[in-house]
N, C-alpha and C positions, 0 to 999 in steps of 0.2 A: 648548811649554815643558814641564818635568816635573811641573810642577804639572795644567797642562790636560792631561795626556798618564797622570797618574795618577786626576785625575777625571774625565776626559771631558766636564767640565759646564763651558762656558764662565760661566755664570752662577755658578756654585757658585763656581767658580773666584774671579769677580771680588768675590762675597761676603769670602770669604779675604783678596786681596787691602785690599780698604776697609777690612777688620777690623785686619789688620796696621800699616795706614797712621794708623789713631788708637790704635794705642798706640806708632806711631814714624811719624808725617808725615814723617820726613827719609829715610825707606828707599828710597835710588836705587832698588833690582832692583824695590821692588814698585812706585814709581811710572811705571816705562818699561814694568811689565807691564800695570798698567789703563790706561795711554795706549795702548798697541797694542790691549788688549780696548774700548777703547771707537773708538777708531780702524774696528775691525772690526767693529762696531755701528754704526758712520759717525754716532756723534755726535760730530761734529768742532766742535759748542760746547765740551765738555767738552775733548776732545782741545786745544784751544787751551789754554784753560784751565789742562790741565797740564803742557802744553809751558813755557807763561810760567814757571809754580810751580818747575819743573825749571829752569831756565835762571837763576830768582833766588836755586836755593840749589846751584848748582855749583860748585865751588870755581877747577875749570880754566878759564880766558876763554876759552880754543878751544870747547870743550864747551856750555859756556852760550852761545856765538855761533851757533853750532849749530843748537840749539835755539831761540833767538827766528828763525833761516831758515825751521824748521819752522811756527811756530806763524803768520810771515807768510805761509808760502807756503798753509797749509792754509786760511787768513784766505779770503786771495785768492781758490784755484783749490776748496776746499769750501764753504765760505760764499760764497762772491762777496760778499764783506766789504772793499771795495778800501780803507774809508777807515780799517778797521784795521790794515791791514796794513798802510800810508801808518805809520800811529802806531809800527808796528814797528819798520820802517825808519830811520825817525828816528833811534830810539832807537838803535839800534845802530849810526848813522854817527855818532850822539854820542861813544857809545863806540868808533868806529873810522871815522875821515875817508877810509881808503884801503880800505875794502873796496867792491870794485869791483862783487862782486855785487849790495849793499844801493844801489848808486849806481842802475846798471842798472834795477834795479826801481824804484826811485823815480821816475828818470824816466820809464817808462812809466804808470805811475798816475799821474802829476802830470797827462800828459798827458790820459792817460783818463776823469780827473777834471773837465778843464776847470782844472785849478790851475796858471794858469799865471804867477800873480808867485811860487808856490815853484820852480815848473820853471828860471825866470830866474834865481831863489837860488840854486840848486843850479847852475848850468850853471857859474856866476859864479865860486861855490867850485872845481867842479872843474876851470874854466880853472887856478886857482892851482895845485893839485893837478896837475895835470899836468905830467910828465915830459919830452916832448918839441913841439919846434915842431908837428909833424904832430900829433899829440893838441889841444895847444891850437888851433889852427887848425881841427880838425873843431867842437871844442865851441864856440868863437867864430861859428863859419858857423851849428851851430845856435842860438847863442842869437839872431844876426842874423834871421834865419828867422822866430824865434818873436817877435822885436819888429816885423818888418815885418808878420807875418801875424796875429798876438792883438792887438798893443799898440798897431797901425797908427802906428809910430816910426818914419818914416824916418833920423832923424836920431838916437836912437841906433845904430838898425839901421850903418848909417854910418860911427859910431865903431868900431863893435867890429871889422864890417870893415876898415877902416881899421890896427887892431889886427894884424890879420891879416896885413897887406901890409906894413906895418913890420918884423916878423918874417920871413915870405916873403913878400917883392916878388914872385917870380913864382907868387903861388898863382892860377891861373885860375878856379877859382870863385868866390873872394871878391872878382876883382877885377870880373868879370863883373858878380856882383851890384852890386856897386857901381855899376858903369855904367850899371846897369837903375836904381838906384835914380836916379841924379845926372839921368838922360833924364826918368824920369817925374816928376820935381819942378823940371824945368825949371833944376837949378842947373847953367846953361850953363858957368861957371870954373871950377867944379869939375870937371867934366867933361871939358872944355878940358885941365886941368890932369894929373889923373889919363891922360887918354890919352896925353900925350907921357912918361906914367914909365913905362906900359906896353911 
């Protein structure tokens, strides 16, 4: 920058900076400048910090969405901070149900977390959220998944399949599972039943 490029002194530099910022906290240039100089100091406390700060006073919603990606992602992959960045996430699918990034990652920390009545929340929402048969039907198989395998429910597990096959009758995975499920819980009619629609 022309400032670290004029004083050569990254410290001197970020003095400048902090000085500028309390006689005007709202100063975008110098806030993006000591979140990079602290960035590059790898204190990425602080860099969080004023990724949030940055993102609660942007005016542009693309801009400040941005910015809380930043402040989760650094949450996450500098801090190994998972259940902050979980709080990120949140937050910005409050503010935006269709961003698919914020989705994405939640489900993998939900998972990573062991949280898994939010994971079933979330799956739940983005069945509705979703666009086409094939999308619903992945996120259906995994939520089926996760109640046979965390919430040991066969009989949600079931429905939701079930779900599935109402939609695509010829989905082979869910209908499979199903079969596996109906065999090992002995519900012989259903079973019976289910393989003559197949």
């Amino acid at each position: 920058t022309v400032a670290e490029m004029t004083l050569a002194d990254p410290k001197l530099t970020e003095e400048i900076i902090r000085e500028l910022l309390e006689w005007n906290e709202g100063d975008a240039w110098a806030m993006e400048e000591l979140t990079r100089l602290r960035e590059s100091a790898r204190d990425f406390e602080e860099v969080v910090d004023l990724l949030v700060k940055r993102a609660e006073a942007e005016a542009d919603g693309v801009k400040a969405m941005q910015l809380r990606h930043r402040a989760a992602a650094v949450a996450t992959n500098d801090l190994g901070d998972k259940n902050r960045a979980v709080a990120f996430y949140e937050e910005i699918l409050e503010a935006e149900r269709t961003d698919t990034k914020a989705q994405a990652s939640l489900r993998a920390l939900y998972g990573d977390l062991g949280k898994f009545n939010e994971l079933a929340k979330l799956l739940g929402t983005l069945v509705e959220l979703a666009e086409s048969p094939a999308e619903r039907s992945a996120l259906r198989i995994e939520l089926a998944r996760l109640q046979l395998e965390k919430f040991e429910a066969p009989r949600e597990a079931s429905d939701t399949l079930r779900a599935v096959l109402d939609e695509e009758p010829d989905h082979p995975e869910a209908a499979n599972v199903l079969l596996e499920i109906f065999d090992k819980g002995d519900r012989h009619a259903e079973l019976a039943e289910l393989r003559t629609q197949l």
